[in-house]
C-alpha positions as CSV (number, residue, x, y, z in Angstrom):
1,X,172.0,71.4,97.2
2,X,174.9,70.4,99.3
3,X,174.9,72.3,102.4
4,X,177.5,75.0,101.6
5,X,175.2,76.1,98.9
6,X,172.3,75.7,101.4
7,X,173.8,77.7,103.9
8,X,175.0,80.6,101.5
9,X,171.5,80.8,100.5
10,X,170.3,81.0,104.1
11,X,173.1,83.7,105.3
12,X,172.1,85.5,102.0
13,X,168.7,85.9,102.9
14,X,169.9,86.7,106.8
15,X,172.2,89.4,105.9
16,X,170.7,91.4,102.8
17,X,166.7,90.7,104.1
18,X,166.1,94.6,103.8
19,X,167.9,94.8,100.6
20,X,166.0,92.1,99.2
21,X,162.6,94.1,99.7
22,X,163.7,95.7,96.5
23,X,164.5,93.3,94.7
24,X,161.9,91.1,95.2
25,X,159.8,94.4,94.3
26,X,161.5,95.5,91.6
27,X,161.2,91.5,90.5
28,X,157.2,91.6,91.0
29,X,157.0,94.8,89.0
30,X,159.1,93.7,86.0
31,X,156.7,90.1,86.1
32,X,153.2,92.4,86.1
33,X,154.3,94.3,83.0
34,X,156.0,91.3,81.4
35,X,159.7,93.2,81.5
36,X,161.5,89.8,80.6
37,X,164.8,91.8,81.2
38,X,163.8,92.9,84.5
39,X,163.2,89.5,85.8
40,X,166.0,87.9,84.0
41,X,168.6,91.0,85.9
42,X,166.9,89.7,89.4
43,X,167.4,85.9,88.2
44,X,171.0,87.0,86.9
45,X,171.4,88.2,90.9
46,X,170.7,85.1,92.7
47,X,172.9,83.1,89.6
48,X,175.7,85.2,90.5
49,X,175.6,84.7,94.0
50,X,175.1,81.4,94.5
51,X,175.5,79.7,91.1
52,X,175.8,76.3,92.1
53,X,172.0,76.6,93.6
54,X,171.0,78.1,90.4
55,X,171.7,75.2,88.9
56,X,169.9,72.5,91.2
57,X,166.9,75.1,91.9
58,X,166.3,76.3,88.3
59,X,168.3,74.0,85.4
60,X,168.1,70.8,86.9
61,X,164.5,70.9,87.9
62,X,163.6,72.5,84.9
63,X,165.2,69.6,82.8
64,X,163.5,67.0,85.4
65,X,160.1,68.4,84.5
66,X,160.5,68.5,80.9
67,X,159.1,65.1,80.3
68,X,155.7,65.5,82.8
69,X,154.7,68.9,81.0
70,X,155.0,67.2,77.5
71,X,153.1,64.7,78.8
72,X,150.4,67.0,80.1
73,X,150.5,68.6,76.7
74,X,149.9,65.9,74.6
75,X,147.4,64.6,76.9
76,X,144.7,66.5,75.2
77,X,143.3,68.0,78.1
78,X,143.7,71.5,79.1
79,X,146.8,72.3,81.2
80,X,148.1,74.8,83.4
81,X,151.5,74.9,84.1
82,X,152.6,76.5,87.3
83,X,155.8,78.2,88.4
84,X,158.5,80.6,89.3
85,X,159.5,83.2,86.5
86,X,163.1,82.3,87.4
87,X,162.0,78.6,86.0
88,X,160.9,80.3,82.4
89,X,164.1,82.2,81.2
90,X,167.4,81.5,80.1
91,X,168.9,78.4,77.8
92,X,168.1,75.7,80.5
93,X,164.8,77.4,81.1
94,X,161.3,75.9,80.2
95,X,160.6,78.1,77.2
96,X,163.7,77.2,75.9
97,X,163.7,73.5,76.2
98,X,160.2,73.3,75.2
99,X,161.3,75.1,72.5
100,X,163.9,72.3,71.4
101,X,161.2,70.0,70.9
102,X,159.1,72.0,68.9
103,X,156.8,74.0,71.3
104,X,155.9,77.4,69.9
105,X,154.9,80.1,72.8
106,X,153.4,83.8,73.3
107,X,154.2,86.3,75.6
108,X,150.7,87.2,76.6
């Protein structure tokens, strides 16, 4: 991030930090009974806001990683792969690329 983006995300958290205690529950609850919308309106929030961190936080990591999971995958061995919902939905999120190169999942 360049360090507008930086410190829009920093004065975010400074001036809506009570606010964001309901969010942040309202995200937690959504991701314990596997409400995709739920987490995708919180993930919506922050793209709004700041969307050019969106991008480098979420998309452009996500795209960077694409080739180390299928790596993993393929390796044979059993793999975890660990990370933010925020990182799982939307058309530049994991599910979704993996899905592009043939990976089939299952919301558990």
């Amino acid at each position: 991030m360049d360090d507008i983006e930086s410190e829009l995300l920093l004065l975010d958290a400074i001036v809506h930090r009570d606010k964001e205690k309901g969010w942040e529950e309202q995200l937690r609850t959504a991701w314990k009974h596997g409400d995709i919308a739920g987490v995708r309106e919180y993930i919506a929030r922050f793209g709004n806001l700041n969307p050019g961190a969106h991008v480098k936080l979420l998309d452009y990591r996500n795209i960077k990683w694409i080739p180390r999971i299928k790596e993993e995958f393929n390796s044979g061995k059993p793999t975890s792969i660990v990370v933010g919902s925020g990182h799982m939905l939307g058309p530049n999120g994991l599910i979704a690329l993996l899905h592009k190169s043939g990976y089939e999942f299952e919301q558990l």
